[in-house]
N, C-alpha and C positions, 0 to 999 in steps of 0.2 A: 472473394476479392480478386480483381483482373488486375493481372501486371503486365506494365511495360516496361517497350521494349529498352526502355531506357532506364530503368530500377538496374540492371547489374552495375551500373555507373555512381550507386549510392553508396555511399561510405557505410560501412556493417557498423554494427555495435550490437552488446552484449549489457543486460541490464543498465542501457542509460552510455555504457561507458563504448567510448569509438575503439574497433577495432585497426584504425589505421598503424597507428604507432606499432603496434603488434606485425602490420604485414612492411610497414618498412625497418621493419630489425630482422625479419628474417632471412634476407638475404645473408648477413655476414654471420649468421650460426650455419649455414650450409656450406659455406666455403673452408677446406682445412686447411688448420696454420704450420706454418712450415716448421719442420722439427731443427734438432739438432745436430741429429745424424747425418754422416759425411753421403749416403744414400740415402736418397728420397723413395718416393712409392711414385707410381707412375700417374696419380691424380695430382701429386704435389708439382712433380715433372712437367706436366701437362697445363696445369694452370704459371706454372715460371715461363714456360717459353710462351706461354698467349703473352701475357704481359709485357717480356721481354720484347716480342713482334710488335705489340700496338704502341707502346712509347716511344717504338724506334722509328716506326713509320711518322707517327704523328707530331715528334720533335726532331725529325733529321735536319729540316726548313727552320728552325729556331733556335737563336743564338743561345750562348750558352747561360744568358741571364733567364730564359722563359723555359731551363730546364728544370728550376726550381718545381714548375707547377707538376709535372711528370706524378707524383705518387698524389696528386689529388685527382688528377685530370684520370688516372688510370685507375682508384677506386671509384671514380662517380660512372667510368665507363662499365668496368664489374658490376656497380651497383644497376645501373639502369638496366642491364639486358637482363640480371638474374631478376628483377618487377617486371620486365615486359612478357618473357619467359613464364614465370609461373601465374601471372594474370591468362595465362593461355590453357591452363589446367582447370576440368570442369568445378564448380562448385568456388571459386577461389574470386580473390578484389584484385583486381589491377591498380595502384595509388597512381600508376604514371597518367591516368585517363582524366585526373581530374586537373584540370588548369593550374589553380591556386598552387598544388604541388610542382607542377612544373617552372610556373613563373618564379615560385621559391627558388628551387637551383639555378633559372637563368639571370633574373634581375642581379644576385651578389656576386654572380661569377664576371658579369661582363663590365658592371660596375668597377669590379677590381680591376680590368685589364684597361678600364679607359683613365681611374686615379694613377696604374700604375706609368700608362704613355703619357699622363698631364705630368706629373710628377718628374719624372726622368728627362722627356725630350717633349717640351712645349710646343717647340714651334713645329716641330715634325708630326705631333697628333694635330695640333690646329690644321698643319697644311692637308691636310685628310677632306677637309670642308671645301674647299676650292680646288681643284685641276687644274692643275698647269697650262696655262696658255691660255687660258677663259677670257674670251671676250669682256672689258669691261659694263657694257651696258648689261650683261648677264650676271656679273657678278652676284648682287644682291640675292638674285630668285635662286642660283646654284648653293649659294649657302643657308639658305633658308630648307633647300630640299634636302641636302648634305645632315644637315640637322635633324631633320625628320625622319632621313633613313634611318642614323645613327641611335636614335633611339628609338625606334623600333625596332633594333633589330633582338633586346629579349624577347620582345612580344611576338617576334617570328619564331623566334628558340621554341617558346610554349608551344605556340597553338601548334605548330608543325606537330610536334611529341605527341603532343592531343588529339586533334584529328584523325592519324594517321593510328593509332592504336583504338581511336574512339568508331570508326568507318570501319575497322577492320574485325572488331567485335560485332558491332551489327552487323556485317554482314554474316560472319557464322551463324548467329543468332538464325536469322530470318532465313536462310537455306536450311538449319537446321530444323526449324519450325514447318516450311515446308517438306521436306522429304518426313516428318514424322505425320502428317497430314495425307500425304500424297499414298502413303504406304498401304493402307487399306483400300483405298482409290483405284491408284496406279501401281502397279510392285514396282513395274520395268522402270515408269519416271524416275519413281522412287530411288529405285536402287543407281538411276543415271543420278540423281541428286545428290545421291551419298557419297558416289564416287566425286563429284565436283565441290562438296563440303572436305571431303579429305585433302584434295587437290588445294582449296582455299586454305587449310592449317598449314601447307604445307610451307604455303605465301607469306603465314601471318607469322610464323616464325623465324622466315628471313628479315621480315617488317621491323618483327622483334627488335631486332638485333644492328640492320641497316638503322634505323633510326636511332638506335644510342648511341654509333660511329657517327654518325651525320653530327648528333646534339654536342657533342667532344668537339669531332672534328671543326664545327665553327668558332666553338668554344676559343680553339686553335689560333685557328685565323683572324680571329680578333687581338689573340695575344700577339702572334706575329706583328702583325701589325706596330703594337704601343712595345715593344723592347728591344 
């Protein structure tokens, strides 16, 4: 049986049954819960002050109504890097690579933030659709296109997530398929290969990570926006 190079992008299962559900709960049994003790251990330490840093960054710009979202916005941040992360580990599924999961997180987050700017301040999310000063014979096409950004912009949310993890496995894939090819062939390519496969984890691990700050971060700026 010849596999492609696009099988590690298929959801596993096990007698019939999907292993997804299995790889996205793992994330929060890896993570430890904070104790009781007036002293932490320095994992516990260590994960308070990431947290502490990214909601501080990420809500300094938003009032004190959009600080509500803060302990969702900063588990889905944990959550995304700890599946980009270990989809980086051999043998393992990445869930972030498939669309459908990512449109999942994006469609009901961004949804919330455009009910909650209808909801609160009308006329301030409508004015979002027109710019200020707009020519009237422009009017019509500006809010026609104002419109079309606005929802797409889950369908950016996804595919970016997608893409960008989905480009980044193939390419390990396919340098690593060559340099094990190369290696009877060529040692020296080879071992130049291997050296530029290391170089690439090194990239796709920052990817990991930049792309679940990015996915928040808009996340973000959309709330900004409607509170």
């Amino acid at each position: 049986m010849t596999l492609s190079f696009f099988d590690q992008f298929m959801s596993p299962t096990y007698l019939g049954i999907p292993l997804i559900a299995l790889a996205l709960s793992l994330p929060w049994i890896l993570y430890p819960k904070p104790a009781t003790r007036w002293l932490n251990n320095r994992l516990i330490t260590l994960q308070g002050w990431f947290i502490n840093r990214f909601t501080q960054q990420i809500f300094q710009p938003l009032s004190l109504e959009g600080h509500k979202w803060a302990a969702l916005l900063a588990s889905l941040m944990l959550f995304l890097i700890t599946l980009n992360m270990l989809g980086l580990l051999p043998y393992t599924f990445t869930p972030t690579t498939q669309l459908s999961l990512n449109m999942a997180f994006a469609v009901p987050l961004w949804l919330a933030t455009v009910i909650i700017g209808m909801r609160n301040q009308p006329t301030h999310a409508l004015g979002h659709l027109l710019p200020e000063g707009t020519p009237t014979p422009l009017i019509p096409i500006l809010i026609i296109i104002e419109t079309i950004s606005l929802f797409i912009r889950p369908l950016a949310l996804g595919v970016r997530l997608t893409a960008n993890l989905t480009a980044g496995h193939l390419l390990i894939q396919l340098i690593a398929t060559a340099a094990f090819v190369l290696l009877p062939l060529m040692p020296t390519v080879a071992i130049l290969t291997a050296v530029l496969l290391f170089l690439l984890t090194l990239l796709e691990v920052a990817v990991a990570m930049i792309q679940a700050y990015v996915f928040v971060l808009l996340l973000s700026l959309y709330l900004q926006e409607n509170v």
